[in-house]
N, CA, C and O atoms as a Tinker XYZ file with bonds, in Angstrom:
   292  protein
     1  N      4.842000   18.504000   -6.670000    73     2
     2  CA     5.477000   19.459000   -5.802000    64     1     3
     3  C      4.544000   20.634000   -5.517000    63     2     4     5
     4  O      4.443000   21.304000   -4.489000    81     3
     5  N      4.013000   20.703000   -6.450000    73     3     6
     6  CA     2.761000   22.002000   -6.246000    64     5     7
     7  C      1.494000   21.422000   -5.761000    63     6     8     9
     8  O      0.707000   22.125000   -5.128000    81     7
     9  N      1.291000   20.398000   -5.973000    73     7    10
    10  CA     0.034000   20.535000   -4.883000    64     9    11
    11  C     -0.318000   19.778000   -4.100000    63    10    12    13
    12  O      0.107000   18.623000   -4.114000    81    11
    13  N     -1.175000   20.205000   -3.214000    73    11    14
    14  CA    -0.868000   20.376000   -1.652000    64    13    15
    15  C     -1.692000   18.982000   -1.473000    63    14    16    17
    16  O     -1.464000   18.497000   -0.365000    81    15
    17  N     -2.380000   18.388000   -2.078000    73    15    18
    18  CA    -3.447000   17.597000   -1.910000    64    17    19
    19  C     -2.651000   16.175000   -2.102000    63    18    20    21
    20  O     -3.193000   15.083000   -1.933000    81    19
    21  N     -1.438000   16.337000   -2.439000    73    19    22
    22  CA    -0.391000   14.983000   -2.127000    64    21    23
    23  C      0.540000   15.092000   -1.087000    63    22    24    25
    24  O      1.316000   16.031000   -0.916000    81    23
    25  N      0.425000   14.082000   -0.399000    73    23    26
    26  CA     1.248000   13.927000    1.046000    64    25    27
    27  C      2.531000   13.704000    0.682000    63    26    28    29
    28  O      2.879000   13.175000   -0.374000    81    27
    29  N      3.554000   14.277000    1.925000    73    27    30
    30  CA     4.662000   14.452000    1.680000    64    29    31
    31  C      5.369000   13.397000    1.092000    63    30    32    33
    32  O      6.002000   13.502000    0.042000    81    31
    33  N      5.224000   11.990000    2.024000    73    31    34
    34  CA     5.373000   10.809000    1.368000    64    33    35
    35  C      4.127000    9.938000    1.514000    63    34    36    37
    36  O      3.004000   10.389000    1.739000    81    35
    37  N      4.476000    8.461000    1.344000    73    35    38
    38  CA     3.121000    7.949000    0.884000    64    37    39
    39  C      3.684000    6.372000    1.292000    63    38    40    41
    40  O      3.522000    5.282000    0.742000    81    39
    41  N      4.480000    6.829000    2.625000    73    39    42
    42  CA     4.766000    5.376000    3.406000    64    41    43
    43  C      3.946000    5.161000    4.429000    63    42    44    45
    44  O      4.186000    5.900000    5.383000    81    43
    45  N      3.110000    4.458000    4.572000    73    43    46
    46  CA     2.498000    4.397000    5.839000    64    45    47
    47  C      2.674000    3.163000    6.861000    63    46    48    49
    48  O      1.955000    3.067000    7.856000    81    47
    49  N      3.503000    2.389000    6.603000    73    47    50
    50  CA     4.151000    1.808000    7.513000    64    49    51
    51  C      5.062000    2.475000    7.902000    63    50    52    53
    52  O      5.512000    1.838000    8.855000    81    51
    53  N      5.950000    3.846000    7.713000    73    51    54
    54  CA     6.455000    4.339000    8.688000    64    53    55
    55  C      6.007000    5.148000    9.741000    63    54    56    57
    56  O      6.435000    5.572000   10.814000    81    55
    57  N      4.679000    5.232000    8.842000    73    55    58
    58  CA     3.940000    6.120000   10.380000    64    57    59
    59  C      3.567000    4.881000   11.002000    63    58    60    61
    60  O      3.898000    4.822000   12.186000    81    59
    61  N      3.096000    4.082000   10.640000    73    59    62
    62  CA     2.530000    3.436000   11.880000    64    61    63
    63  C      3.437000    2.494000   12.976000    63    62    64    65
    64  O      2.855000    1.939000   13.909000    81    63
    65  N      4.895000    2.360000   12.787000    73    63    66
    66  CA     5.678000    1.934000   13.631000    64    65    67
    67  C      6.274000    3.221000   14.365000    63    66    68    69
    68  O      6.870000    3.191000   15.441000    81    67
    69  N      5.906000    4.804000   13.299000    73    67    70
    70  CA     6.408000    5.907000   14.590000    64    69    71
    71  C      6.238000    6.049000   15.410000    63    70    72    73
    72  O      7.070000    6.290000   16.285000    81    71
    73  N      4.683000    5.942000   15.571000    73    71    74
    74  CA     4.015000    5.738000   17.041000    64    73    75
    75  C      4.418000    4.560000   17.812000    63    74    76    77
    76  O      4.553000    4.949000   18.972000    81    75
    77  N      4.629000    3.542000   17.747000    73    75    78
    78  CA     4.891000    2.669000   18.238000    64    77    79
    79  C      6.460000    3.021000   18.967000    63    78    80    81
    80  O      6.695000    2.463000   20.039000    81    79
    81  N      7.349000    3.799000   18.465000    73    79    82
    82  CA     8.657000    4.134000   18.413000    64    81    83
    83  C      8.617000    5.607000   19.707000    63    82    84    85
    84  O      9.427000    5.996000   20.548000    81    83
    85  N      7.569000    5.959000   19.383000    73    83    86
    86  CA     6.715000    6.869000   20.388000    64    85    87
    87  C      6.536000    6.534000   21.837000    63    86    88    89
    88  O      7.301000    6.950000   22.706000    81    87
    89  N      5.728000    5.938000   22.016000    73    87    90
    90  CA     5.741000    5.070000   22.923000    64    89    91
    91  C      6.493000    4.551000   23.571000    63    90    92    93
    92  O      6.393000    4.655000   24.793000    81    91
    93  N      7.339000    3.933000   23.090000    73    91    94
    94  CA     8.823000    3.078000   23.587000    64    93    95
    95  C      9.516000    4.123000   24.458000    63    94    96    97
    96  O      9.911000    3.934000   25.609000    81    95
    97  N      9.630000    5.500000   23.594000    73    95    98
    98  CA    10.420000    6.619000   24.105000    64    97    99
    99  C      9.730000    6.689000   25.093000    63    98   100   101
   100  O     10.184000    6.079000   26.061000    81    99
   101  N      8.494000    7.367000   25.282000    73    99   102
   102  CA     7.970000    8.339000   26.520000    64   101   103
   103  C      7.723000    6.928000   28.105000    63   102   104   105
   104  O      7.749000    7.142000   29.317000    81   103
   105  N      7.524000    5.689000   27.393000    73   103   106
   106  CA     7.317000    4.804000   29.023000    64   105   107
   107  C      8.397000    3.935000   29.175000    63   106   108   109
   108  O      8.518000    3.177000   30.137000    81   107
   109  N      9.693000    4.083000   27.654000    73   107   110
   110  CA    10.650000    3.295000   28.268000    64   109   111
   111  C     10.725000    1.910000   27.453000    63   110   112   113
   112  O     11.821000    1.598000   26.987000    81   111
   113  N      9.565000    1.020000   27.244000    73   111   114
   114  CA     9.590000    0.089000   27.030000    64   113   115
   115  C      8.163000   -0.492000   27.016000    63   114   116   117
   116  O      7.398000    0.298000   27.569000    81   115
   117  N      7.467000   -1.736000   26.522000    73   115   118
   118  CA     6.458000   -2.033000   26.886000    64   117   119
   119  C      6.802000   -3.305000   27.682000    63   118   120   121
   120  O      7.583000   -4.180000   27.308000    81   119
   121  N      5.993000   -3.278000   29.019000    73   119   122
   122  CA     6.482000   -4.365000   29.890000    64   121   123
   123  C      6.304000   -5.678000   29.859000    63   122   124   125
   124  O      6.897000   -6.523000   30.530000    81   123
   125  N      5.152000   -5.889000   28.755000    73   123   126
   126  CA     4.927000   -7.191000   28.378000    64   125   127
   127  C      4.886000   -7.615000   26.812000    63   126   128   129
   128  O      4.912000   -6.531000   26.230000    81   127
   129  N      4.840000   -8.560000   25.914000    73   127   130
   130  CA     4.394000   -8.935000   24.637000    64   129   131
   131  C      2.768000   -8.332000   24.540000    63   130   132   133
   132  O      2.204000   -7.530000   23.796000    81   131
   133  N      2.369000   -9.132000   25.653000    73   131   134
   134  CA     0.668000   -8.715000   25.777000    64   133   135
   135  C      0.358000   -7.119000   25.531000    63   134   136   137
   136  O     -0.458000   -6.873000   24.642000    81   135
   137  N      0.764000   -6.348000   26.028000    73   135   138
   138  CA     0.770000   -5.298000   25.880000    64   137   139
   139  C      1.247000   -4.270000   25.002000    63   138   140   141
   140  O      0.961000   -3.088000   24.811000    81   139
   141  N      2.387000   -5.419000   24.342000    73   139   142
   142  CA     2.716000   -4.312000   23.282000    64   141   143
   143  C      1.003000   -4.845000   21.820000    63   142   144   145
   144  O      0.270000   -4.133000   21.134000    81   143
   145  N      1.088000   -6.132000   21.979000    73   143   146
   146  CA    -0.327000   -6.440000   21.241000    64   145   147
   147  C     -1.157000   -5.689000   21.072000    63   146   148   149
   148  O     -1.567000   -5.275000   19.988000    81   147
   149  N     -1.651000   -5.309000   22.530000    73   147   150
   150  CA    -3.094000   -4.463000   22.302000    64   149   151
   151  C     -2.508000   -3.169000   22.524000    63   150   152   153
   152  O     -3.013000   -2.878000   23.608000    81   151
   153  N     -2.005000   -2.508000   22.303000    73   151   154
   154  CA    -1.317000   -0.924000   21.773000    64   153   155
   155  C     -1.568000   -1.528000   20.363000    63   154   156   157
   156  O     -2.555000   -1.390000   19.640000    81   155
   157  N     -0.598000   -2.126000   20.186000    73   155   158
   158  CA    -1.008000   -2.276000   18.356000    64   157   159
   159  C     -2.607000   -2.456000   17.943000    63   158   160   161
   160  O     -3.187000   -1.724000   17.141000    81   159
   161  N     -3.038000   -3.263000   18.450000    73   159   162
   162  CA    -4.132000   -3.499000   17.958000    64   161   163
   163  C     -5.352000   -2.286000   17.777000    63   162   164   165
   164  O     -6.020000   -1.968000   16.794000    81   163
   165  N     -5.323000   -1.732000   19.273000    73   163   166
   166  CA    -5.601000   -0.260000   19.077000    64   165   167
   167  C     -5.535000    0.637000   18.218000    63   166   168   169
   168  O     -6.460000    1.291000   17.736000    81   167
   169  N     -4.207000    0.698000   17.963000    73   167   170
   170  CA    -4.091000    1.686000   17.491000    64   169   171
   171  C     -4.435000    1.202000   15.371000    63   170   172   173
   172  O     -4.595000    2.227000   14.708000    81   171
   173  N     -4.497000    0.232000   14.764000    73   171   174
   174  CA    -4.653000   -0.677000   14.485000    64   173   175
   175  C     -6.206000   -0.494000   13.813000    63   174   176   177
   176  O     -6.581000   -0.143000   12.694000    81   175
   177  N     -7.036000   -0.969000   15.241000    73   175   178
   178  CA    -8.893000    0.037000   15.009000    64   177   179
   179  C     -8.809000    1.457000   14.910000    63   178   180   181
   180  O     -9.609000    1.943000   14.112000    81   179
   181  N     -7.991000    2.325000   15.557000    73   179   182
   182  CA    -8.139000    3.685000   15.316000    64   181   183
   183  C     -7.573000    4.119000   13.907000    63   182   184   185
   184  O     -8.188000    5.052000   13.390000    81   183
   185  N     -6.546000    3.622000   13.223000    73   183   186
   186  CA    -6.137000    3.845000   12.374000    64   185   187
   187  C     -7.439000    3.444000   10.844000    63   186   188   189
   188  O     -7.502000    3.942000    9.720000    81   187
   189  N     -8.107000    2.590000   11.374000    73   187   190
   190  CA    -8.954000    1.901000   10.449000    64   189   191
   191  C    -10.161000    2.818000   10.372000    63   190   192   193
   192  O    -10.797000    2.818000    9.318000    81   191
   193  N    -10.561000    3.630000   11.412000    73   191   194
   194  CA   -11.710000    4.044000   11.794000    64   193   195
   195  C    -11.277000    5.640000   10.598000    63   194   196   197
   196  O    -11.713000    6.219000    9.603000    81   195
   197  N    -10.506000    5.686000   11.282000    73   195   198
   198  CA   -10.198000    7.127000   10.371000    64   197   199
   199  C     -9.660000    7.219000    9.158000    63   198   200   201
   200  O     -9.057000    8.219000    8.771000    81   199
   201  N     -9.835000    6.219000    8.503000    73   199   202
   202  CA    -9.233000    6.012000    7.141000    64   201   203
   203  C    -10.644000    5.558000    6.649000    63   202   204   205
   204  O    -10.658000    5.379000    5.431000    81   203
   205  N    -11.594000    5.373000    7.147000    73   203   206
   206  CA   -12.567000    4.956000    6.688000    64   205   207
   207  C    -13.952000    6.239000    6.953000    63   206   208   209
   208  O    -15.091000    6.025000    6.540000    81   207
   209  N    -13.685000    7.118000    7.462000    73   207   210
   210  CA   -13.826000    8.323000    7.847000    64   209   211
   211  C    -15.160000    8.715000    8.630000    63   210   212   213
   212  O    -16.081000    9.506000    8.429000    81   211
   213  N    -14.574000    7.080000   10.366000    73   211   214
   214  CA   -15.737000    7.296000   11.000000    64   213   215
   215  C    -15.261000    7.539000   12.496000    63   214   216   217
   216  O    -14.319000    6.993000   13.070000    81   215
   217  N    -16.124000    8.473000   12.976000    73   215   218
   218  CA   -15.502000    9.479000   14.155000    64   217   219
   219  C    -15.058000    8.139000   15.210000    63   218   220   221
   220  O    -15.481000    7.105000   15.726000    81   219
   221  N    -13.963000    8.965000   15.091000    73   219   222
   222  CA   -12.802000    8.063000   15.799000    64   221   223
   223  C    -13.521000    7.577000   17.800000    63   222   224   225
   224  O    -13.293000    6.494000   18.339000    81   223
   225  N    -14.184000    8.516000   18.326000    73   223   226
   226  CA   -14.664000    8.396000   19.510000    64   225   227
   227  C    -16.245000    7.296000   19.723000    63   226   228   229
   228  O    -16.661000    6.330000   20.362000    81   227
   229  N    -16.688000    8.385000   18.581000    73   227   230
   230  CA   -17.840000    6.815000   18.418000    64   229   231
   231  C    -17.906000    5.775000   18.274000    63   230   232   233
   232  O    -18.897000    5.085000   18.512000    81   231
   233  N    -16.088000    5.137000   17.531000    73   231   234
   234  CA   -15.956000    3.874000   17.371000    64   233   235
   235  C    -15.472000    3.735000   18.331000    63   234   236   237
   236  O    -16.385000    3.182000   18.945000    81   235
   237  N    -14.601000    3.818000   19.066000    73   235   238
   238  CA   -14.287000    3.575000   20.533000    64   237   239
   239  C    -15.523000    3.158000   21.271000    63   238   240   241
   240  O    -15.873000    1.989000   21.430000    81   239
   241  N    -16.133000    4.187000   21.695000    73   239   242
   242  CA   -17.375000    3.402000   22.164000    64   241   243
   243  C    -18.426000    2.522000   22.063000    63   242   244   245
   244  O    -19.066000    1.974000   22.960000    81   243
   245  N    -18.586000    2.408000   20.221000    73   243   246
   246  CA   -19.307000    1.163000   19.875000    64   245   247
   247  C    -18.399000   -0.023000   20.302000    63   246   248   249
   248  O    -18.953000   -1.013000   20.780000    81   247
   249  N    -17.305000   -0.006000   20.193000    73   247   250
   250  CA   -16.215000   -1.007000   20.357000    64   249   251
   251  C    -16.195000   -1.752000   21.754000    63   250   252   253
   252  O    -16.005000   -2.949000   21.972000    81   251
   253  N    -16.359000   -1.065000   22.344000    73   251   254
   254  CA   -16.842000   -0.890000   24.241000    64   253   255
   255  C    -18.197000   -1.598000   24.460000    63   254   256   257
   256  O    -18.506000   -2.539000   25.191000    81   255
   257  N    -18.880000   -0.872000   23.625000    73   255   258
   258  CA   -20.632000   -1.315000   24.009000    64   257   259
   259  C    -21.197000   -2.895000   22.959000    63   258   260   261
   260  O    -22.270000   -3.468000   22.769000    81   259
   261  N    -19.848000   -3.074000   22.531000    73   259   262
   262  CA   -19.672000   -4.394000   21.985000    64   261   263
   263  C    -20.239000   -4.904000   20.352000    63   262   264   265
   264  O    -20.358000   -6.039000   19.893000    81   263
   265  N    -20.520000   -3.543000   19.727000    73   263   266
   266  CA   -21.075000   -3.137000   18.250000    64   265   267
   267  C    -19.830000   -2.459000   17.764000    63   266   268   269
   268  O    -19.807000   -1.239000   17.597000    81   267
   269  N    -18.575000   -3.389000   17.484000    73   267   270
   270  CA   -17.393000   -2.636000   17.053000    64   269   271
   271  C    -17.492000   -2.028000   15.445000    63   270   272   273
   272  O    -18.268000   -2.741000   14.810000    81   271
   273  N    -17.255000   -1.558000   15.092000    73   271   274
   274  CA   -17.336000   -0.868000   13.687000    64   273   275
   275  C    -16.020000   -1.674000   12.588000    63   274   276   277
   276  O    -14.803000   -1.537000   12.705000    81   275
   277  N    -16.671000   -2.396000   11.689000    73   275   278
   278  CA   -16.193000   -3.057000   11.023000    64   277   279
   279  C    -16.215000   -2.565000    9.677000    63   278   280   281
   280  O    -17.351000   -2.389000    9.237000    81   279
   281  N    -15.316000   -2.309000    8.945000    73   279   282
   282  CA   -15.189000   -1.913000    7.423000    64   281   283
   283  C    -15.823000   -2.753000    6.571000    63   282   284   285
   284  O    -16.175000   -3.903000    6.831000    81   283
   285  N    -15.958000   -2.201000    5.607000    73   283   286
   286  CA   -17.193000   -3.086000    4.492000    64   285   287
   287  C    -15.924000   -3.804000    3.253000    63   286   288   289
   288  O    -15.076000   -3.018000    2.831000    81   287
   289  N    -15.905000   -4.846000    2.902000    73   287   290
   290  CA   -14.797000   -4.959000    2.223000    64   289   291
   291  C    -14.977000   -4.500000    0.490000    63   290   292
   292  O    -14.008000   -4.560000   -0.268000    81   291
């Protein structure tokens, strides 16, 4: 309770369907399966990138320039 360096909770599958729940709200719906896929998947690499604590924009663009950033197991 005192310190700050523990997160409030320590579910992270509820964050990661919030956003998803996010989404739904602000466009309504996703209009295809396909599309709800690659939202997930996205979000998916971004979530990976920053848990692994590599700038979230640079992996985007390695990802793009076809040198995606892959975690070390």
């Amino acid at each position: 309770m005192y310190d700050s360096s523990v997160p409030f909770d320590n579910n992270q599958a509820s964050l990661y369907v919030r956003m998803v729940k996010v989404k739904q709200k602000v466009s309504g719906c996703f209009r295809t399966f396909d599309g709800a896929e690659q939202f997930g998947r996205a979000r998916a690499y971004i979530s990976t990138a920053r848990k692994n604590t590599v700038n979230i924009f640079k992996a985007i663009k390695d990802a793009f320039s076809g040198n995606p950033f892959i975690p070390s197991a």
